[in-house]
C-alpha positions as CSV (number, residue, x, y, z in Angstrom):
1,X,-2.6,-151.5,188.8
2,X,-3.0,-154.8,190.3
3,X,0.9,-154.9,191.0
4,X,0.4,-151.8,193.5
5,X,-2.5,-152.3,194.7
6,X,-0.7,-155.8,196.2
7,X,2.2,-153.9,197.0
8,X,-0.4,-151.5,199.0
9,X,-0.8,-154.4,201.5
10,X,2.5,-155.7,201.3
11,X,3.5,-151.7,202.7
12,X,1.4,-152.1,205.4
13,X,4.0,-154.5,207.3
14,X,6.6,-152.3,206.9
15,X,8.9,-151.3,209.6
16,X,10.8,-148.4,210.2
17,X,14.0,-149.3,208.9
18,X,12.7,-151.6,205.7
19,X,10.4,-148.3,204.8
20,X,13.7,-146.7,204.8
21,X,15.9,-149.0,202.8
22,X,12.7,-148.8,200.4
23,X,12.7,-145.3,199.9
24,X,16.6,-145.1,199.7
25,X,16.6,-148.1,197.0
26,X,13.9,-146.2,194.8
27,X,15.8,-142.8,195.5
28,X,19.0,-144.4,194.2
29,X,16.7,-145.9,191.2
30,X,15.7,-142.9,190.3
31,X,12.3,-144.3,190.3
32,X,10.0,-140.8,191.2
33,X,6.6,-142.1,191.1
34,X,7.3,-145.7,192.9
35,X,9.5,-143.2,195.7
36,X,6.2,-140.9,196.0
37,X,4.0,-144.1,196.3
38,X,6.0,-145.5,198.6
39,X,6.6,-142.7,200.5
40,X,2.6,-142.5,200.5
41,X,2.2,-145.6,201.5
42,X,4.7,-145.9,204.6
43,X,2.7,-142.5,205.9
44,X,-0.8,-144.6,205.4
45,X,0.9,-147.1,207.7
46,X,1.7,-145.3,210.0
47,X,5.4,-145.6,209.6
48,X,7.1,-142.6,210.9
49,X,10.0,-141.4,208.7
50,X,13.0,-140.5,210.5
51,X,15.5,-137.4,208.6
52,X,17.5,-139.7,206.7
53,X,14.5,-141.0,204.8
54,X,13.1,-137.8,204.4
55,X,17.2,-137.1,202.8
56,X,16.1,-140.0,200.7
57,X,13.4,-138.6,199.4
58,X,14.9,-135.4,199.1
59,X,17.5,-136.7,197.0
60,X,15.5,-138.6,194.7
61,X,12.9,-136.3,193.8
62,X,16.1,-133.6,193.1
63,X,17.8,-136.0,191.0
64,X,14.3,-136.8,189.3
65,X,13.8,-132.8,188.3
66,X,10.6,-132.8,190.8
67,X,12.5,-129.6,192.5
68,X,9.1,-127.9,193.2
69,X,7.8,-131.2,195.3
70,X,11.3,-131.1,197.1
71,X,11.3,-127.9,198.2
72,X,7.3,-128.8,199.7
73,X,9.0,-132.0,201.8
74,X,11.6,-129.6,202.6
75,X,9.2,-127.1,204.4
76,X,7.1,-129.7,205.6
77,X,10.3,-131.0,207.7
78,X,10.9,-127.5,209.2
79,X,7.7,-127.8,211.1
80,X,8.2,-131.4,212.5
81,X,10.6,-131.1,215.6
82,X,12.3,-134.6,215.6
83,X,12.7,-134.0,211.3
84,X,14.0,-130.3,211.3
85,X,16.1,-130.5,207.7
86,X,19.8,-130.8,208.7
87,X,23.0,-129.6,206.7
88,X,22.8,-133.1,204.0
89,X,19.2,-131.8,203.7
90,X,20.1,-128.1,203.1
91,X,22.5,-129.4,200.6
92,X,20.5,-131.5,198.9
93,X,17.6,-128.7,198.1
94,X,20.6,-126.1,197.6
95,X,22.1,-128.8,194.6
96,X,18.7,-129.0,193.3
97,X,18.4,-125.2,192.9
98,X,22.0,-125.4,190.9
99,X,21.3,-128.1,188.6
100,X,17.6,-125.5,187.8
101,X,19.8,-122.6,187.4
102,X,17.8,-120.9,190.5
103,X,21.0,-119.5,192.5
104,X,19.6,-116.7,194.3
105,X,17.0,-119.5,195.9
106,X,20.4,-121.7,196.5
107,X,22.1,-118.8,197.8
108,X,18.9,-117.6,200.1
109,X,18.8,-121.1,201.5
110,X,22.6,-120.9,202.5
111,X,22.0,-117.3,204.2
112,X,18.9,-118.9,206.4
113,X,22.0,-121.9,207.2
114,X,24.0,-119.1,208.8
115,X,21.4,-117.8,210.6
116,X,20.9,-121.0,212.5
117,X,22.9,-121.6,215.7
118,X,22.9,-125.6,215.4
119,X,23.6,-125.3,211.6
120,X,26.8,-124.4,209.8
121,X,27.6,-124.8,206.5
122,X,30.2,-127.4,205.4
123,X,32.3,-128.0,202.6
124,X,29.7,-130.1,200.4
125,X,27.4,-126.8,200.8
126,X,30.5,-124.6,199.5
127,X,31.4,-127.0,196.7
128,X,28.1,-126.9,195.5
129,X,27.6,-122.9,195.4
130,X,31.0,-122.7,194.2
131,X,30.9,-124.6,191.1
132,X,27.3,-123.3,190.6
133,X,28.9,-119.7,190.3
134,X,32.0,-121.0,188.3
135,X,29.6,-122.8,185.6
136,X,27.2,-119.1,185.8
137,X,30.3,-117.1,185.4
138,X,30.3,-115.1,188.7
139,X,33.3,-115.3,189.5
140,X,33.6,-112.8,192.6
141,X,30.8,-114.8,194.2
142,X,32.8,-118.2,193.5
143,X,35.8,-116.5,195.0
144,X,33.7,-115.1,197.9
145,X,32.6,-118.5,199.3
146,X,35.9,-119.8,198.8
147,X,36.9,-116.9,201.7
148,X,34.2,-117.4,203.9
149,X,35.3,-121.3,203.7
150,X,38.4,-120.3,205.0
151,X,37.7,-118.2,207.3
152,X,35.1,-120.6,209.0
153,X,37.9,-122.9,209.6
154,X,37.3,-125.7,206.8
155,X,41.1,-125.0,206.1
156,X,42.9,-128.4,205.7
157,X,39.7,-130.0,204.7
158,X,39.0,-127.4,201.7
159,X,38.3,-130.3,198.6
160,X,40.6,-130.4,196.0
161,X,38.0,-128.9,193.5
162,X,37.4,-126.2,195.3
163,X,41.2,-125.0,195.1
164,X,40.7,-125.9,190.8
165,X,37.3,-123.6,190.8
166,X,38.7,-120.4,192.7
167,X,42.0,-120.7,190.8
168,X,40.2,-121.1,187.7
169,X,37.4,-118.0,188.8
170,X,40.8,-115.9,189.7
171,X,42.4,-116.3,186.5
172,X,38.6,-116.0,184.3
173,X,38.4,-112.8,186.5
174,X,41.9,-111.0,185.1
175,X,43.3,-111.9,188.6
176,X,46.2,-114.3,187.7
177,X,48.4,-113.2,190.6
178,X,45.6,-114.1,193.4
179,X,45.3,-117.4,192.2
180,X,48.9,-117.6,192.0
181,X,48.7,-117.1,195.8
182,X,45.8,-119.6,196.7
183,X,48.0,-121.3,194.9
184,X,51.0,-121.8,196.7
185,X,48.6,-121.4,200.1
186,X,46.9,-124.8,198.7
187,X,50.7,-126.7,198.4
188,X,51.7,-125.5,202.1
189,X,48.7,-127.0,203.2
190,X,49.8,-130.3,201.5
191,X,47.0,-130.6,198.8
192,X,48.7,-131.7,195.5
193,X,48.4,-129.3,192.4
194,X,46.5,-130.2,189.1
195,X,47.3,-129.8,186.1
196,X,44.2,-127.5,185.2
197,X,45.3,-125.2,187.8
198,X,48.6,-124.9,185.8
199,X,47.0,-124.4,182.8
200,X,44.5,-121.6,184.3
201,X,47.3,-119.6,185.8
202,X,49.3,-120.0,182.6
203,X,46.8,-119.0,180.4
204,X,45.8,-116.2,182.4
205,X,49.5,-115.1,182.9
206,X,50.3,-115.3,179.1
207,X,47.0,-113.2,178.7
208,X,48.7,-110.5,181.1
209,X,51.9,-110.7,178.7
210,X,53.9,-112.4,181.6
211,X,56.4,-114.1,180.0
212,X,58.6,-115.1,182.7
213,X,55.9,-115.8,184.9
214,X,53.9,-117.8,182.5
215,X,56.8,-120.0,181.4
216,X,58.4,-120.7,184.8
217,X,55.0,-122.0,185.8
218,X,55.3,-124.2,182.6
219,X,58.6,-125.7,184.1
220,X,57.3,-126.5,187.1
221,X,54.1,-127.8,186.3
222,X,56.8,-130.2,184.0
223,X,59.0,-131.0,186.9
224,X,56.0,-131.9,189.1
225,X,55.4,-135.2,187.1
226,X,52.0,-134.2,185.9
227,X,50.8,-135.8,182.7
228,X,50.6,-132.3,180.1
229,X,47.4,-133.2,177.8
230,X,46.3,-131.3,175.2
231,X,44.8,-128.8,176.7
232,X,47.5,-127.1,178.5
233,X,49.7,-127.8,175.4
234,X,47.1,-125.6,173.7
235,X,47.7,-122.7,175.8
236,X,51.2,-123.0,175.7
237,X,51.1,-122.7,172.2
238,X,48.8,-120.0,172.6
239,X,51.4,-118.4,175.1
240,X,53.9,-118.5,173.1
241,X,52.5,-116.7,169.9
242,X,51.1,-113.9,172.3
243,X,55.4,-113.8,173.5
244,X,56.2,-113.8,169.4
245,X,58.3,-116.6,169.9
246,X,57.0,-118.4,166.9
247,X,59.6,-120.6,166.3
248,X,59.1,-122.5,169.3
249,X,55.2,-122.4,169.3
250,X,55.3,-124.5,165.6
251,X,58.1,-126.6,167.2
252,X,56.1,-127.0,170.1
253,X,52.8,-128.2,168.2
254,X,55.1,-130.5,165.9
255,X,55.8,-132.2,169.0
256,X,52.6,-132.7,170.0
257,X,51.8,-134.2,166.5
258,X,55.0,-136.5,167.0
259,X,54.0,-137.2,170.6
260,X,50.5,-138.5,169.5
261,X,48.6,-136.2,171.5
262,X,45.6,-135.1,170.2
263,X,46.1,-131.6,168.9
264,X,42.7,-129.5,168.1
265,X,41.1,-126.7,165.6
266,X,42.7,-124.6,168.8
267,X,46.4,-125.0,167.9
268,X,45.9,-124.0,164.4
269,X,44.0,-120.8,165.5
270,X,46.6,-119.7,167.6
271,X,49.0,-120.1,165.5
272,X,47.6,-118.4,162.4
273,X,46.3,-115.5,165.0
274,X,50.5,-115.3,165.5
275,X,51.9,-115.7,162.4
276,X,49.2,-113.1,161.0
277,X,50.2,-110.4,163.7
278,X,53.8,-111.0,163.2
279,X,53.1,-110.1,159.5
280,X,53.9,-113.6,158.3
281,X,50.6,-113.9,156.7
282,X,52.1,-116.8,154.0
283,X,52.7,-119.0,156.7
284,X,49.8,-118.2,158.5
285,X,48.0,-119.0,154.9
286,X,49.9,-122.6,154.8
287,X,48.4,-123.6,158.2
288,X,45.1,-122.5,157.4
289,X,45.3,-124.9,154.5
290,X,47.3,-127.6,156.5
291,X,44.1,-127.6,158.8
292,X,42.0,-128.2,156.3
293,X,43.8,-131.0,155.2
294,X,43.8,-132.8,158.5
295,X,40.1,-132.4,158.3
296,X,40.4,-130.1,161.0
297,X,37.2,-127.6,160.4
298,X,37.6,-123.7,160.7
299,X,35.2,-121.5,162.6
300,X,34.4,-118.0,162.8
301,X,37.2,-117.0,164.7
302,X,39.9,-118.7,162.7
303,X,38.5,-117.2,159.8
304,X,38.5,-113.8,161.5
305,X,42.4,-113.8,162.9
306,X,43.5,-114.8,159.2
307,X,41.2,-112.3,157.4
308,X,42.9,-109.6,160.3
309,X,45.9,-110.5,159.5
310,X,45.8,-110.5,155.6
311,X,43.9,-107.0,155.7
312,X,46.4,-105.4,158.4
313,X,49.2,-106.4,156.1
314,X,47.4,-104.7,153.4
315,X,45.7,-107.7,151.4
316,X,42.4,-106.8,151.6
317,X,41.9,-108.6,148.1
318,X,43.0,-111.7,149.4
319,X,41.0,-110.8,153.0
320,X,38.5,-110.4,151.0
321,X,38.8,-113.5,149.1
322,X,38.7,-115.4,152.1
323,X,35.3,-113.8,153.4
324,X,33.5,-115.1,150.1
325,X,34.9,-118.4,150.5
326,X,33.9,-118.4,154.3
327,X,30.5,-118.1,153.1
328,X,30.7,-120.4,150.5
329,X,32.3,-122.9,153.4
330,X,28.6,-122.4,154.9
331,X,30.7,-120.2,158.1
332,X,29.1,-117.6,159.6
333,X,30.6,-113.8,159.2
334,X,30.3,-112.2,162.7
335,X,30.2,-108.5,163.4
336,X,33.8,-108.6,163.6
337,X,34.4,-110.4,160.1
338,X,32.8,-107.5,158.6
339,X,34.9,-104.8,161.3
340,X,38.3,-105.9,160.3
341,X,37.3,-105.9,156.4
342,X,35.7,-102.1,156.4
343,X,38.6,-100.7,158.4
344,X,41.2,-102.5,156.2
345,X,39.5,-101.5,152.9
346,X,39.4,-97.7,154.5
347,X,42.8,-97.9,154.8
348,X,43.6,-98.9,151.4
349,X,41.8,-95.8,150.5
350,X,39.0,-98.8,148.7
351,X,36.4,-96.5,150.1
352,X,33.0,-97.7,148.0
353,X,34.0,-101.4,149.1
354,X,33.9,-100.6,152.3
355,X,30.3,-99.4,152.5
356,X,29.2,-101.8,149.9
357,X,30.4,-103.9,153.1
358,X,28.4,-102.1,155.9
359,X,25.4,-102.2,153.7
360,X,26.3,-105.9,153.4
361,X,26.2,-106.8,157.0
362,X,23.3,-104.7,158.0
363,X,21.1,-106.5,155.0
364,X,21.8,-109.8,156.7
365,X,20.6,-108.6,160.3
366,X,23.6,-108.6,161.8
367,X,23.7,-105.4,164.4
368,X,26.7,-103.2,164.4
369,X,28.8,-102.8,167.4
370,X,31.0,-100.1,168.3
371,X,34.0,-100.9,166.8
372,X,32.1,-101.4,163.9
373,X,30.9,-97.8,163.6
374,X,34.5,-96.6,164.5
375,X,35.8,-98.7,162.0
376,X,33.0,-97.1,159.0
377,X,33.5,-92.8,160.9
378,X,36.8,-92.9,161.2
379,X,37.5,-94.1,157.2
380,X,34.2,-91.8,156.0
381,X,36.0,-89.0,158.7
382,X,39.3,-89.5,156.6
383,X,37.8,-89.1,153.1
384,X,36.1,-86.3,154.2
385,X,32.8,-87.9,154.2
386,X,32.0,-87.1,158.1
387,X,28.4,-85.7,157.1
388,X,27.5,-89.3,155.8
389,X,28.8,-90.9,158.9
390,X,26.7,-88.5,160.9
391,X,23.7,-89.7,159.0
392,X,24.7,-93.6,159.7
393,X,24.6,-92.9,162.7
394,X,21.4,-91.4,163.0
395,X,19.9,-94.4,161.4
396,X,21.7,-97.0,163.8
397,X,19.3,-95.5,166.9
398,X,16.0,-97.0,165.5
399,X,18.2,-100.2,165.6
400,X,19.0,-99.8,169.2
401,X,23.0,-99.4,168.2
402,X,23.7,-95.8,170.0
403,X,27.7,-96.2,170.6
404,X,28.6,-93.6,173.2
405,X,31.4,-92.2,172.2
406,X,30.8,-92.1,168.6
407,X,31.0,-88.5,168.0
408,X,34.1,-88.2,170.4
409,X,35.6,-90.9,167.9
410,X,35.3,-89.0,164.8
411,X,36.6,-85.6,166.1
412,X,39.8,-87.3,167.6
413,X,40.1,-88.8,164.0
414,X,39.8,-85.9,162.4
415,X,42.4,-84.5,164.6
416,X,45.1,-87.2,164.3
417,X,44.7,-86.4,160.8
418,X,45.6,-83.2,161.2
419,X,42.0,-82.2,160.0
420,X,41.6,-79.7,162.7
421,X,39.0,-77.3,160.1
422,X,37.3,-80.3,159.4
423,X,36.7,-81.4,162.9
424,X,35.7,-78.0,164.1
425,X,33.2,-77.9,161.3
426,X,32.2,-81.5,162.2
427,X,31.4,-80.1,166.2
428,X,29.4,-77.1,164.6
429,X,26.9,-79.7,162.7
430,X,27.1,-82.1,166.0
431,X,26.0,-78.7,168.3
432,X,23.5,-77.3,165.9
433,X,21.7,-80.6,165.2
434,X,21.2,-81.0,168.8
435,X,23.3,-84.2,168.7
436,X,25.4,-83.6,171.9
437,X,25.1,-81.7,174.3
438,X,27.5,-78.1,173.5
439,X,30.2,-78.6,176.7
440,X,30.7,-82.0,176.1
441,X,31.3,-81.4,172.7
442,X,33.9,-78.6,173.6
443,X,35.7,-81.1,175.9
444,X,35.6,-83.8,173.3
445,X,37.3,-81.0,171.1
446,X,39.7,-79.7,173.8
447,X,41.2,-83.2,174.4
448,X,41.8,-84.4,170.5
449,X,43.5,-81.6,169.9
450,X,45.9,-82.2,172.9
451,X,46.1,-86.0,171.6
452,X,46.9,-84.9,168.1
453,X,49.9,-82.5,170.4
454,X,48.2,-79.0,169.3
455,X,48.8,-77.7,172.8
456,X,47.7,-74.1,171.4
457,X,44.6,-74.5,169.4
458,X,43.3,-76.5,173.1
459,X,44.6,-73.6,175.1
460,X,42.7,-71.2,172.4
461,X,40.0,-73.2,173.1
462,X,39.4,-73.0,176.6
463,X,40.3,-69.2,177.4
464,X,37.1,-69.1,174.3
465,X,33.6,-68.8,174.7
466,X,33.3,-71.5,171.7
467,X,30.5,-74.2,172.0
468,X,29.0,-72.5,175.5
469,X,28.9,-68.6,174.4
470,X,26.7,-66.5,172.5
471,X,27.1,-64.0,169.8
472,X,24.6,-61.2,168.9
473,X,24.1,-59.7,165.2
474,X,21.5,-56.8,166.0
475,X,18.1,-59.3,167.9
476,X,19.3,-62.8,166.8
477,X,22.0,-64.9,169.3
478,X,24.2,-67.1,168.3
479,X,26.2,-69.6,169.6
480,X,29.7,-68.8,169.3
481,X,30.8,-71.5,166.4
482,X,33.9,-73.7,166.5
483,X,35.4,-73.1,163.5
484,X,35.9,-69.0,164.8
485,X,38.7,-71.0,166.3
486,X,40.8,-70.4,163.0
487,X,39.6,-66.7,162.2
C-alpha cells in the first residue's frame, strides 16, 4: 500500500506522453490492476489521454480478460469528440469479443463500422472475424468477409492467412473447386501458396473422389519446393486409400517412416479403414497390431473402421472379438461401434446377438441414432420380426430418438426383400395404430415398391383407394386395408 500510495504522488507530475508510455508499458505487461490505477491516477491529474492511450488501455484490459470494462472505455470514448474510437480501437474490442466466443457482439460492432462515413474496415478487422468464424465453424460467414474484403478494394493487400482460412472454410464447406479458384486468384496476385492450402484442397478433392485432381495438386505442391510435413503426407495417404490404390498408400507411409517424418495414429487409421473396405481385412489386422507395437494408441474410430471391415467381410466373431477387447483396452464404443456390429450380426442371420447388442448399448446410456435403428428394423424386418421393431421404436420417443423416416425404412426393406405381403401388412399396423399419417404411408408404399422394380403392384396402388378410402360392412367404415392389394 505504501508503494502506491508513493507512486500516487509520483503520478501527479506526469505528462502527457510519460502517462502514455506508462499505460502502454503496463498494457504490454499485462499488468490489469497497475493499468486501471494508473489510468486512475493520470485522470486525477488531470492528464488528458489522447486515442492511442485509450488503445492502450483497450488492449490491455482485452488481453487481461476484463472484456466487460473494455467495452465501458470503449463507450465512454464515443462520447468524447477529440477520443471517438477509431478502426485499431474497433479492432481491438472486436478481438476481444472473439477470444470470449461473443461473435454476434464482434460482428454488430463491424456492422456499426460500415455505417460510419470516416470509418472503414481494414484487413486486421477481417482477419480477425475471419478466423473467429473458421475456429466457430461458420464457414459461409468466413467466406462472406473474405468477399466483402475484396470487393472493398483490400485486393493486393489481402494477408496471407486470410487466403489459408477461406481456402481452408471452402474445402471444410464441401466446396473444393471454389477454393481451387481463390486459389489460383491468390498466385496471380503474387502471394505465395502454403502448404496447408495444398493440403486443404487435396483433402477436400480426395473427399470428392477426384483423383486426378487431387493428385496433380500433389505434384505441384511437390514441384513448388514446399517442405511436405506430416500432415499433408497424412492426407495423401488418406487420398490414396479412398482412390484403392493401396499399394502405393503403404509405400507411401513406408517412406515417411524411412524419411524420419513423424507419422501419427492417423496413417494407421487410414490405412486399416482401406485395407478393411478393399476386403483385405488380414492386412488391415497386421497394422492394427503394428500400431500397437509402435506404441501408437488406437481410438474409437480406428476401432470402428477395423470392426466395419471384419463384420462387412462377414467376421462378425472376430468384429466381435475386437469390441470386447476395445473395452477391456479402457476405449469407448460409440453409437456407431455398436451400428456396424447389429447390422453385420443381422446379416449373418445371428439374430439374438444382435439385440443382445442393442439392449447392450441402450443399458450403458448411449442414445441410438438413426442408422442405428435402421441397422436393428431392417434385420428384425428381414426375420420377420417387424412387429417388435415397431415396439422399439415406440420406446425410443420417451428417449427423445424419433428418426423420421423410420417407418419409410422398414417398408422399403421389406420390399427389396421381396416381402411385399409382409410390408403391406406392416403399413396396415402403422395406419391403424395411428403411427403415420394414412397418405404418407401410401406414398411411402408406392415408392418401395417401384425401388424394389414392381412397376404393377405401384400402379395398382395408386388407381386404389388403399390407405385414403373407406369400406362399409352394413353401419361400420373401414378404411380400405393395404394388404386388399393382393386379393
Amino acid at each position: 500500500m505504501r508503494a502506491r500510495g508513493d507512486g500516487d504522488g509520483l503520478l501527479r507530475h506526469l505528462t502527457p506522453p510519460s502517462a502514455a508510455s506508462l499505460v502502454r508499458s503496463l498494457a504490454a505487461l499485462g499488468l490489469a490492476d497497475e493499468l486501471l490505477w494508473a489510468w486512475n491516477g493520470m485522470r486525477l491529474a488531470g492528464v488528458e489521454p489522447s486515442r492511442v492511450t485509450y488503445n492502450c488501455l483497450l488492449d490491455g484490459l482485452v488481453n487481461a480478460g476484463l472484456l466487460d470494462t473494455a467495452v465501458n472505455v470503449f463507450d465512454a470514448m464515443s462520447t468524447e469528440d477529440p477520443v471517438r474510437p477509431d478502426v485499431v480501437s474497433y479492432n481491438i474490442l472486436i478481438k476481444g469479443y472473439c477470444r470470449a466466443g461473443r461473435v454476434q457482439d464482434a460482428m454488430a460492432r463491424l456492422d456499426h463500422m460500415r455505417e460510419q462515413e470516416e470509418l472503414s474496415p481494414d484487413k486486421i478487422t477481417y482477419l480477425t472475424l475471419m478466423q473467429c468464424h473458421y475456429s466457430e465453424g461458420t464457414f459461409s460467414q468466413c467466406v462472406a468477409l473474405f468477399q466483402e474484403m475484396e470487393e472493398r478494394g483490400i485486393g493486393k493487400d489481402i494477408p496471407q492467412h486470410a487466403y489459408v482460412l477461406v481456402i481452408g472454410a471452402l474445402c471444410k464447406d464441401g466446396k473444393p473447386f471454389e477454393g481451387m479458384a481463390v486459389f489460383e486468384r491468390m498466385l496471380k496476385r503474387g502471394c505465395p501458396a502454403k502448404a496447408a492450402m495444398y493440403t486443404a484442397l487435396i483433402d477436400s478433392m480426395g473427399k470428392f473422389g477426384r483423383e486426378t485432381e487431387a493428385m496433380s495438386l500433389f505434384e505441384r505442391m511437390k514441384s513448388s519446393g514446399l517442405e511436405l510435413d506430416a500432415v499433408t503426407y497424412g492426407v495423401i495417404v488418406n487420398c490414396l486409400c479412398r482412390f484403392g490404390r493401396l499399394d502405393e498408400a503403404i509405400s507411401c507411409f513406408r517412406s515417411c517412416v524411412e524419411k524420419g517424418i513423424a507419422v501419427n495414429p492417423i496413417f494407421y487409421t487410414s490405412l486399416i479403414d482401406g485395407f478393411g473396405k478393399a476386403g483385405m481385412v488380414d492386412q488391415a489386422q497386421e497394422l492394427f497390431e503394428e500400431m500397437k507395437v509402435k506404441g501408437f494408441v488406437p481410438d474409437s474410430y480406428c476401432y470402428n473402421v477395423l470392426i466395419d471391415g471384419l463384420a462387412k467381410a462377414g467376421r462378425t466373431d472376430d468384429a466381435c472379438a475386437l469390441y470386447k477387447r476395445m473395452e477391456d483396452d479402457g476405449c469407448d464404443q460409440t453409437v456407431y461401434t455398436y451400428t456396424i456390429l447389429i447390422d453385420g450380426l443381422f446379416k449373418e442371420h445371428k439374430n439374438e446377438e444382435a439385440l443382445k447388442l442393442w439392449d447392450a448399448m441402450i443399458d450403458k446410456g448411449i442414445t441410438p441414432t438413426a442408422a442405428a435403428f435402421r441397422a436393428l428394423a431392417n434385420g428384425l424386418c428381414l426375420s420377420g420380426k417387424y412387429s417388435r421393431a415397431c415396439r422399439i421404436l415406440d420406446e425410443l420417443a420417451p428417449m427423445g430418438v424419433i428418426p423420421e423416416t423410420a417407418h419409410e425404412d422398414m417398408i422399403n426393406a421389406l420390399c427389396r426383400a421381396g416381402r411385399f405381403k409382409q410390408a403391406c401388412k406392416l403399413a396396415d399396423g402403422i395406419v391403424g395404430k395411428g403411427r403415420e399419417i394414412p397418405g404418407r404411408v401410401r406414398t411411402m408404399m408406392i415408392n418401395a415398391l417401384r425401388k424394389a422394380g414392381n412397376t404393377d403392384l405401384a400402379v395398382k396402388l395408386v388407381h386404389s383407394k388403399i390407405g385414403i378410402g373407406y369400406e362399409r360392412s352394413g353401419s361400420i367404415k373401414r378404411r380400405v386395408k393395404f394388404q386388399t392389394l393382393f386379393a
